[in-house]
TORLO-723741 format. One record per atom (N, C-alpha, C): residue number from 0; residue in three letters; x, y, z. Coordinates in steps of 0.05 Angstrom, whole numbers, padded with zeros to 5 digits. Example, Ala and Ser with C-alpha at 12.3 -4.5 7.8 and 13.67 -1.06 7.14 Angstrom:
% TORLO-723741
ATOM seq type      u      v      w
ATOM   0  Ala  00264 -00114  00156
ATOM   0  Ala  00246 -00090  00156
ATOM   0  Ala  00264 -00066  00156
ATOM   1  Ser  00257 -00045  00142
ATOM   1  Ser  00273 -00021  00143
ATOM   1  Ser  00258  00001  00157
END
This chain:
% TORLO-723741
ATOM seq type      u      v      w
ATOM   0  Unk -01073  00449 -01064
ATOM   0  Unk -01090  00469 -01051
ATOM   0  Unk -01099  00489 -01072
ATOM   1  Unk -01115  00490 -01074
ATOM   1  Unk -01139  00515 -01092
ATOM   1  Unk -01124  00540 -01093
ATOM   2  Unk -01113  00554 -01073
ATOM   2  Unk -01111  00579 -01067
ATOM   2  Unk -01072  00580 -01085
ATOM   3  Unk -01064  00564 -01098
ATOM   3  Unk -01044  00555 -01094
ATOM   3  Unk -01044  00561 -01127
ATOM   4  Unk -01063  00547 -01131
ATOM   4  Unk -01067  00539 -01165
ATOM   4  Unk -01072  00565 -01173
ATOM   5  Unk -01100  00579 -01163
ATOM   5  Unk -01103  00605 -01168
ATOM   5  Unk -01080  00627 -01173
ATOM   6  Unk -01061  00632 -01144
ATOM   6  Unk -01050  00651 -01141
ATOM   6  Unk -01024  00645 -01173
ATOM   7  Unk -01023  00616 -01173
ATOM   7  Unk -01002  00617 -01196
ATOM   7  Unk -01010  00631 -01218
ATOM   8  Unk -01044  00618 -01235
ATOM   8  Unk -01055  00629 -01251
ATOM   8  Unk -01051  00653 -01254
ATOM   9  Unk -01059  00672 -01232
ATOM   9  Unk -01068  00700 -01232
ATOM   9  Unk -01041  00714 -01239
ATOM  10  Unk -01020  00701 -01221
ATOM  10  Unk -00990  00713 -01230
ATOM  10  Unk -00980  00714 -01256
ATOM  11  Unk -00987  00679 -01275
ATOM  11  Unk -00979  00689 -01299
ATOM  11  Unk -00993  00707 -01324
ATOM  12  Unk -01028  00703 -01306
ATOM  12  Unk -01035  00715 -01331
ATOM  12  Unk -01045  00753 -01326
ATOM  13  Unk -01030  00757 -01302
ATOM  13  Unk -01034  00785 -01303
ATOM  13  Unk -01003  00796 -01292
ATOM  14  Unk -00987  00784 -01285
ATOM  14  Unk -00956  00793 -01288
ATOM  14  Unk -00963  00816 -01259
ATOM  15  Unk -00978  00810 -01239
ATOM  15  Unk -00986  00820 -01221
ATOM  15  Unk -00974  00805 -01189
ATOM  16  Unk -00957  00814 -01170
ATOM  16  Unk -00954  00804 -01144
ATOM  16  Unk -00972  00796 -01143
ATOM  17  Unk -00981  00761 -01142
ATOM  17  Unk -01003  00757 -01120
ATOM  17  Unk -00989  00739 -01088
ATOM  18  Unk -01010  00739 -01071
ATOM  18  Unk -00996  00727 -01042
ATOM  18  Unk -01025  00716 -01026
ATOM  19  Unk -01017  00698 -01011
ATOM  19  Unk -01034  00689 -00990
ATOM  19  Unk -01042  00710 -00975
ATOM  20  Unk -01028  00718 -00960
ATOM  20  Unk -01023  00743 -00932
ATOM  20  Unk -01013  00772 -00942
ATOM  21  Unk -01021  00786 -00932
ATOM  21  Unk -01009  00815 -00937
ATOM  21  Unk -00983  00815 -00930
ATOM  22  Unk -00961  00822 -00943
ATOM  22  Unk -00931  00827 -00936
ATOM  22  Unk -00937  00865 -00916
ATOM  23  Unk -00918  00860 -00901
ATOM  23  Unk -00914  00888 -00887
ATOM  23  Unk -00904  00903 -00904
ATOM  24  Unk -00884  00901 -00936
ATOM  24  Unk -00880  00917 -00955
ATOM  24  Unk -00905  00929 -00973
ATOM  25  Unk -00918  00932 -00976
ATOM  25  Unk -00949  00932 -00998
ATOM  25  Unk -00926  00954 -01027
ATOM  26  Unk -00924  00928 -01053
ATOM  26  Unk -00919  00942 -01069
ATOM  26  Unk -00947  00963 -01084
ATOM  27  Unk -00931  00964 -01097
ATOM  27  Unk -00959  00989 -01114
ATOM  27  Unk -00984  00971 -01124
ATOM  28  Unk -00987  00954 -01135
ATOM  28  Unk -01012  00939 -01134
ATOM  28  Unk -01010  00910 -01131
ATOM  29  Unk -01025  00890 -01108
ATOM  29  Unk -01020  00868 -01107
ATOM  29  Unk -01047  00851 -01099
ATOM  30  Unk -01047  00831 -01109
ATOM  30  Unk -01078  00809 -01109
ATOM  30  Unk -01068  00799 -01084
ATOM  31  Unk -01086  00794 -01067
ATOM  31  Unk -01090  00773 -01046
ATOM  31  Unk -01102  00752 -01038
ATOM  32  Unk -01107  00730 -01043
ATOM  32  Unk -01122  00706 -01046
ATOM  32  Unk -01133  00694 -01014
ATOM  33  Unk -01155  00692 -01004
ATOM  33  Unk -01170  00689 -00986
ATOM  33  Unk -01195  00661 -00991
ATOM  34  Unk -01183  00641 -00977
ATOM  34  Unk -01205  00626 -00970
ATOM  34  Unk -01219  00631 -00948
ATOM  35  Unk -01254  00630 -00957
ATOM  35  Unk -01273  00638 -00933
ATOM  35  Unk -01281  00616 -00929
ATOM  36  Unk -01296  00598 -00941
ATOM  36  Unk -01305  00578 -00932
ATOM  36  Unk -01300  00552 -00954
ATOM  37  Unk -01307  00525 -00952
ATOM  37  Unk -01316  00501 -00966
ATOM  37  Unk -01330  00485 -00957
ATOM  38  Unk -01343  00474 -00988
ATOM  38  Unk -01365  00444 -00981
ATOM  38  Unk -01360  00427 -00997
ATOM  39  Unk -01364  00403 -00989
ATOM  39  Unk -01356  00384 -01005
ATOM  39  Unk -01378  00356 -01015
ATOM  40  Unk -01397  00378 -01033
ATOM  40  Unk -01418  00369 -01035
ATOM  40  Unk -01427  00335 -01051
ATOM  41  Unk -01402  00323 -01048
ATOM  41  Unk -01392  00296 -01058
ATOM  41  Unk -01366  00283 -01056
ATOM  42  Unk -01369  00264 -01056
ATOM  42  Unk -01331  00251 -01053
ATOM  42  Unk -01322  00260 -01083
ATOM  43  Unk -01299  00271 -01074
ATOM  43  Unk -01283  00282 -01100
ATOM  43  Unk -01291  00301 -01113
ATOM  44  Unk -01305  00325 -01092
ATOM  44  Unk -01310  00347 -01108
ATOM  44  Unk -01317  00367 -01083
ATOM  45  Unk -01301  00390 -01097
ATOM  45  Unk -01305  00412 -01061
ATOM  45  Unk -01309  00440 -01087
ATOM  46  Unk -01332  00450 -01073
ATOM  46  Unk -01331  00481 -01067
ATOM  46  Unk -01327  00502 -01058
ATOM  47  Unk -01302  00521 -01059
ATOM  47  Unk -01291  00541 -01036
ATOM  47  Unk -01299  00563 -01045
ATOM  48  Unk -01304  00579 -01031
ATOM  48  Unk -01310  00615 -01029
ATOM  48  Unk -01285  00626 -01030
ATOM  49  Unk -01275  00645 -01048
ATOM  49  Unk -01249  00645 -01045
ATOM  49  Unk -01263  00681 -01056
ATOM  50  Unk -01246  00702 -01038
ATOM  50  Unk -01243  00724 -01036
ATOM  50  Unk -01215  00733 -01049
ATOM  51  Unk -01210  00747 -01073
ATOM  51  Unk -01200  00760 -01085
ATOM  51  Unk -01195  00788 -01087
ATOM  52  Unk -01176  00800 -01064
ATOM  52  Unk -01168  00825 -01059
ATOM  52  Unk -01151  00841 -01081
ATOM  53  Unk -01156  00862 -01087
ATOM  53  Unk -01148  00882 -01102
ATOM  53  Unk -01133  00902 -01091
ATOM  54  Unk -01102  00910 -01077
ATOM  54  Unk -01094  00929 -01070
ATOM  54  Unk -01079  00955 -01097
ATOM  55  Unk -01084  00968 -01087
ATOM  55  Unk -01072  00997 -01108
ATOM  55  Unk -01072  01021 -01087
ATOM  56  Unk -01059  01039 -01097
ATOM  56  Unk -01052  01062 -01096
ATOM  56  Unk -01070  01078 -01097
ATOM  57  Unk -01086  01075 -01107
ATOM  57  Unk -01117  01094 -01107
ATOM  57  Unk -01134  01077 -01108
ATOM  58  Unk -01165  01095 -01101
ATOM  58  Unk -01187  01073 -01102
ATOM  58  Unk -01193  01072 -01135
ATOM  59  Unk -01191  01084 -01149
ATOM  59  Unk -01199  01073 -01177
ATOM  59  Unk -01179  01050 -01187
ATOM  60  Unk -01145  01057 -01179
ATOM  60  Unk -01122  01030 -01182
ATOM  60  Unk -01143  01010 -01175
ATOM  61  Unk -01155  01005 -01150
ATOM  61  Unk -01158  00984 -01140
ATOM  61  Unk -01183  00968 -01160
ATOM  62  Unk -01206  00991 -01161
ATOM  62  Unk -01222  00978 -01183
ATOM  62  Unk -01214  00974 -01207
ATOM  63  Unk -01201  00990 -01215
ATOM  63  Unk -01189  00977 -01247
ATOM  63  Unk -01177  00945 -01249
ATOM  64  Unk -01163  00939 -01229
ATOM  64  Unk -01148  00911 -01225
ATOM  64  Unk -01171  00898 -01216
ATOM  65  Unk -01189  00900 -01194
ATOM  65  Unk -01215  00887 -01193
ATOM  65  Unk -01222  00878 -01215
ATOM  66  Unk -01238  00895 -01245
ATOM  66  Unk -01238  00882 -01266
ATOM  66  Unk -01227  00870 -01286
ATOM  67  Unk -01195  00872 -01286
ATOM  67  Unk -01179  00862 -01295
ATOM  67  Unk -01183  00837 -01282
ATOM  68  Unk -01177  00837 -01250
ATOM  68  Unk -01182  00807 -01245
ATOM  68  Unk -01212  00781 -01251
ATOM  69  Unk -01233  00805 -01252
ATOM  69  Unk -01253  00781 -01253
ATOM  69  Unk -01248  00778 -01291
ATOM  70  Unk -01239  00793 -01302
ATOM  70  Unk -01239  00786 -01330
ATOM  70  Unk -01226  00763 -01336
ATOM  71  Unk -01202  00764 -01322
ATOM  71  Unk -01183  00729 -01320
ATOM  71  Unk -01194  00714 -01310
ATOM  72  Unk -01212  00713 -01297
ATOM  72  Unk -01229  00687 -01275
ATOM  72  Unk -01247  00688 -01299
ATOM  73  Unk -01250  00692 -01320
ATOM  73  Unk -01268  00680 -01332
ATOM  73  Unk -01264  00651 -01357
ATOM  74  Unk -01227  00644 -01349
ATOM  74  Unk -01229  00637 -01360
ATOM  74  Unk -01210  00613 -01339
ATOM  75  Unk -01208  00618 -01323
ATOM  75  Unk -01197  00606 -01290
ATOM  75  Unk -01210  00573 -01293
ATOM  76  Unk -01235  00564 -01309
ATOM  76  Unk -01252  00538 -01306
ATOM  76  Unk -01236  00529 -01330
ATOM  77  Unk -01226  00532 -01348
ATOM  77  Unk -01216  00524 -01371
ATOM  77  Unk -01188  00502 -01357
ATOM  78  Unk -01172  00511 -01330
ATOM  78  Unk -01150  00484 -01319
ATOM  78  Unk -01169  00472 -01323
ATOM  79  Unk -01143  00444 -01319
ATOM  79  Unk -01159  00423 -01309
ATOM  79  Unk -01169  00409 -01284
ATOM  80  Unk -01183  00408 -01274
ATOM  80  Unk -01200  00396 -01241
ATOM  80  Unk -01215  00422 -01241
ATOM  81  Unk -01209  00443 -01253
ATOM  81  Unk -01231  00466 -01242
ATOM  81  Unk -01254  00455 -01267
ATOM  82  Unk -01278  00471 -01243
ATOM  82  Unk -01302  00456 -01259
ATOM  82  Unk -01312  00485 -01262
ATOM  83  Unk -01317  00498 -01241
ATOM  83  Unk -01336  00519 -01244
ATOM  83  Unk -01322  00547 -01230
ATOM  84  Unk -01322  00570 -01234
ATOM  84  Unk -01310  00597 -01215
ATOM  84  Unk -01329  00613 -01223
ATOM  85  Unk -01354  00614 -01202
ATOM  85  Unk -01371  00644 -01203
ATOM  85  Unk -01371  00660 -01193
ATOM  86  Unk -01372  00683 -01206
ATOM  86  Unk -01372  00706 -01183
ATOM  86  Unk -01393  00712 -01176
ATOM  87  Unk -01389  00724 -01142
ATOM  87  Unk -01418  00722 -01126
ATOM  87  Unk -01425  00746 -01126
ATOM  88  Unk -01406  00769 -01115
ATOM  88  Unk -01405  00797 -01117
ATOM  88  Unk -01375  00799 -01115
ATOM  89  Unk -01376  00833 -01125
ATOM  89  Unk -01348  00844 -01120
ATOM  89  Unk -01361  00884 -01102
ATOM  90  Unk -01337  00893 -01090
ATOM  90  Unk -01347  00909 -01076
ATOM  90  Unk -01322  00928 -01067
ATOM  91  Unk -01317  00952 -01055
ATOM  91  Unk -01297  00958 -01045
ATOM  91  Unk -01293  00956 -01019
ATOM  92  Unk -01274  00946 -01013
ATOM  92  Unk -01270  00941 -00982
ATOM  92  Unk -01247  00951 -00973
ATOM  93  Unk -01234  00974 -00955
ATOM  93  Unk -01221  00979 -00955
ATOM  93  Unk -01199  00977 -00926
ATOM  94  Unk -01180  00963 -00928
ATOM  94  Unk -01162  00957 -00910
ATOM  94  Unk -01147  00981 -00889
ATOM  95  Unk -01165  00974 -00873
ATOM  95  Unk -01163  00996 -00851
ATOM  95  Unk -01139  00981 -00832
ATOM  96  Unk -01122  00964 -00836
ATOM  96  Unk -01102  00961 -00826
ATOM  96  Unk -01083  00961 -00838
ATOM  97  Unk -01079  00962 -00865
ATOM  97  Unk -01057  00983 -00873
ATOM  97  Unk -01062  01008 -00890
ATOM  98  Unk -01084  01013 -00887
ATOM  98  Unk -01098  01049 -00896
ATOM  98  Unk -01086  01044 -00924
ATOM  99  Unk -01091  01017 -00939
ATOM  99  Unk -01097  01019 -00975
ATOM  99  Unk -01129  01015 -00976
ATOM 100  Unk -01128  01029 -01006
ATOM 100  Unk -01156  01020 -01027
ATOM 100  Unk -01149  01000 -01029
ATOM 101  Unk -01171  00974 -01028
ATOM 101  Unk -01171  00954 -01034
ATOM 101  Unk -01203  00947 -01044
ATOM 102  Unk -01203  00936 -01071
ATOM 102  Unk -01231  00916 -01075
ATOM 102  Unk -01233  00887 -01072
ATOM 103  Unk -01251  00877 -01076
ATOM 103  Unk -01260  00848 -01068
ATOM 103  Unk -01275  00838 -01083
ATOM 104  Unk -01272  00816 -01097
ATOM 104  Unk -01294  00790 -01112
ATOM 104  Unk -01297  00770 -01091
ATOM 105  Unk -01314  00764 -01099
ATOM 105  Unk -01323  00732 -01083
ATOM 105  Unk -01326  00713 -01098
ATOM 106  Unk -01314  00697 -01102
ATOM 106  Unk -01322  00673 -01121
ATOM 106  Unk -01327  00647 -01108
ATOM 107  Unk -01343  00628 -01111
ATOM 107  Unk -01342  00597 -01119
ATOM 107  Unk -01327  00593 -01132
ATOM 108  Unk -01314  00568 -01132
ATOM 108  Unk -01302  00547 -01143
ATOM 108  Unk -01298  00523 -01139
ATOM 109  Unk -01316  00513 -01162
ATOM 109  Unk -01318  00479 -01158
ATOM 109  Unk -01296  00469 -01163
ATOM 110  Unk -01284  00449 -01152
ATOM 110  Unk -01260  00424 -01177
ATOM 110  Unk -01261  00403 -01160
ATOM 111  Unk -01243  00387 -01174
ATOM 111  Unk -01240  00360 -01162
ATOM 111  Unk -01206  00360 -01154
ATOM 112  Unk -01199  00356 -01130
ATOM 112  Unk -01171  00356 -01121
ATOM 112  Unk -01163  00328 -01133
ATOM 113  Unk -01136  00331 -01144
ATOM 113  Unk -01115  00315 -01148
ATOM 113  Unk -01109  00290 -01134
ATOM 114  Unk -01116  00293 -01110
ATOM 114  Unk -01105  00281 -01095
ATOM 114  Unk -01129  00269 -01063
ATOM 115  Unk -01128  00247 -01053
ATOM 115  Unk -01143  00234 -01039
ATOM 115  Unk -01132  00260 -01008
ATOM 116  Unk -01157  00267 -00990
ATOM 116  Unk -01165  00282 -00973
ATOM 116  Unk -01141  00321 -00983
ATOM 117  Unk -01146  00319 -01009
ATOM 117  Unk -01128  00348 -01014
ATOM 117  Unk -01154  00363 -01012
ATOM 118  Unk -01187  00358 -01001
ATOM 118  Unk -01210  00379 -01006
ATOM 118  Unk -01207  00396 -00979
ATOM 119  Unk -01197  00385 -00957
ATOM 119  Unk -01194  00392 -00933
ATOM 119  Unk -01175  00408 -00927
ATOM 120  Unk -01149  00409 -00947
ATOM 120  Unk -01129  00432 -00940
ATOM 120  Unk -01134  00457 -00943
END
């Protein structure tokens, strides 16, 4: 699963909590990984929209790690099966259900899954 590969990436190369879901603890700054949509514009190859949350302690925390994060996604296509990770926009969006600053990227990402029907998980 995409969201899987990412969240490991992002963990080792920013020494940052990342998670699928928001924990009810919110430490002081933590990435959140969000699939929005996919296509799978060929056998053996999917494109997902994958939303990259930024939580912090302040709204500038949150943008500072915003660019810290898209700075690591620039090099996110370099695994292997990833083909492509663009960013579409980034923005502040702020989590009015647990009243943090939070920002947001949007990325594409192309690859080819590992594994026969893994584009669907």
């Amino acid at each position: 699963m995409l969201e899987i590969t990412l969240k490991n990436y992002l963990e080792k190369v920013l020494s940052v909590p990342c998670k699928l879901e928001v924990p009810q603890d919110l430490p002081e700054k933590l990435i959140r990984i969000e699939r929005l949509s996919a296509q799978y514009p060929c056998p053996g190859m999917s494109t997902v929209r994958i939303a990259v949350q930024s939580y912090a302690q302040t709204l500038y925390g949150a943008a500072l790690l915003n660019e810290i994060i898209k700075a690591a996604m620039e090099d996110f296509d370099t695994l292997a099966d990833i083909s492509a990770a663009k960013l579409l926009n980034d923005h502040p969006f702020p989590d009015t259900g647990t009243k943090r600053y939070r920002w947001q990227a949007v990325y594409d990402i192309t690859y080819y899954p590992k594994t026969k029907g893994a584009e669907n998980d």
